[in-house]
C-alpha positions, -999 to +999 in steps of 0.1 A: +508+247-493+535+239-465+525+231-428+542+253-409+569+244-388+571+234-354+564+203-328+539+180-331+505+181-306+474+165-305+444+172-280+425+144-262+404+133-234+420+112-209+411+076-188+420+083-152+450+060-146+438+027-136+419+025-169+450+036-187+472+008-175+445-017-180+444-008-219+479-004-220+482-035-210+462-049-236+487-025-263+513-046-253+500-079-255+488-071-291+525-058-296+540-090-280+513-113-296+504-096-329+535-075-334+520-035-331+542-016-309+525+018-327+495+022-304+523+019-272+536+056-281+512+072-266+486+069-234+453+056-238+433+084-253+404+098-273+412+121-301+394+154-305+421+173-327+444+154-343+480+158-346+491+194-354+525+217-358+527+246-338+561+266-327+570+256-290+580+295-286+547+300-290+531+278-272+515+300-246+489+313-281+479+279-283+473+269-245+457+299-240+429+289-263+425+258-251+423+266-211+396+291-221+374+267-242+377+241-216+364+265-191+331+265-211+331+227-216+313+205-189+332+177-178+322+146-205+308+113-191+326+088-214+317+047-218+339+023-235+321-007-246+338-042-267+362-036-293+361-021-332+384-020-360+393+004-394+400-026-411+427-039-425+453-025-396+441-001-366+418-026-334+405+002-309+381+002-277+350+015-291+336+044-272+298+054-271+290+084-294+270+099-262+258+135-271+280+154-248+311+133-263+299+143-298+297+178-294+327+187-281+352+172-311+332+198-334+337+224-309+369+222-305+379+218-338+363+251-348+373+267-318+415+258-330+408+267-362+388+302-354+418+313-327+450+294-336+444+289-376+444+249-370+424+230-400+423+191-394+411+188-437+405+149-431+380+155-405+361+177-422+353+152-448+342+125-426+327+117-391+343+120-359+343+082-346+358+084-309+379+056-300+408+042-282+435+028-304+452-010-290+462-020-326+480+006-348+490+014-384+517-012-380+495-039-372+499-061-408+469-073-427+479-108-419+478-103-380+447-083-386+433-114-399+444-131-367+436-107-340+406-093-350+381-122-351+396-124-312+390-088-304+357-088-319+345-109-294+366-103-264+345-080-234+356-045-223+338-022-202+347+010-186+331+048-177+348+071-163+343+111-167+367+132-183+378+160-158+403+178-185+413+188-219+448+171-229+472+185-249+503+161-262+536+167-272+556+145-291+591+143-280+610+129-308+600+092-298+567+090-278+538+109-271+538+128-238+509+148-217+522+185-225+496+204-205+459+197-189+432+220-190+400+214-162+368+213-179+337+229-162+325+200-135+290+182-148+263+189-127+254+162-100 
């Protein structure tokens, strides 16, 4: 069957700003020192529905969803702990599998596919493993090998709470935040 056409969009939870430029950073010193430039074309993020087609005309039947499933989403407490890999290419910041954090990729996804028609097959057949990529696709198997037995062991901590619901748009080049969604705030 054909995907249908239209742009490209993901959804995702956010780091607030300051954490964003610290793993940016660390993007582009595994570009400059192992070669992937991937993981630099889009902000530091955590994937709950991944990357989509959907008509730009009709973008308002797709951000509609969206603002009213965050509304019934508290916001999600998020901690980002050392480093993990899909081996033999992709190094990400691993991310706690917290309950909160776990329940909301499933509800999402059936949420997108109950009022937009959006089916991601792959992640039906496995687990949803939240993480935030440094080392992309294009990262060889050779500089794998290199990079990983430093990563492994390398420190990284960070919490933060997600506020909103991201959606991304792909412009042609890069990934860019499209539109933001507030989620319900947590309770104190």
């Amino acid at each position: 069957m054909a995907e249908p056409a239209g742009d490209r969009f993901f959804v995702a939870l956010l780091p607030p700003q300051a954490i964003r430029d610290e793993i940016t950073a660390i993007k582009q010193e595994i570009w400059q020192r192992f070669g992937s430039k991937a993981a630099l074309r889009s902000p530091p993020h955590i994937t709950l529905q991944p990357p989509f087609l959907w008509p730009l005309s009709e973008i308002g039947q797709l951000e509609n969803p969206l603002e009213a499933f965050a509304h019934t989403q508290p916001a999600v407490p998020v901690q980002l702990r050392g480093y993990n890999a899909f081996a033999p290419r992709v190094i990400y910041i691993d991310v706690v599998q917290a309950p909160c954090l776990m329940a909301v990729q499933p509800a999402i996804a059936a949420h997108l596919e109950k009022t937009c028609g959006i089916v991601d097959r792959v992640g039906k057949t496995r687990s949803f493993t939240p993480h935030l990529t440094v080392g992309f696709r294009d990262l060889s198997p050779t500089a794998f090998r290199q990079a990983w037995p430093e990563f492994e062991q390398r420190p990284f901590e960070a919490e933060f709470v997600a506020q909103t619901l991201t959606l991304l748009h792909h412009d042609g080049k890069m990934w860019q935040v499209f539109s933001e969604f507030p989620l319900k705030p947590s309770n104190p």
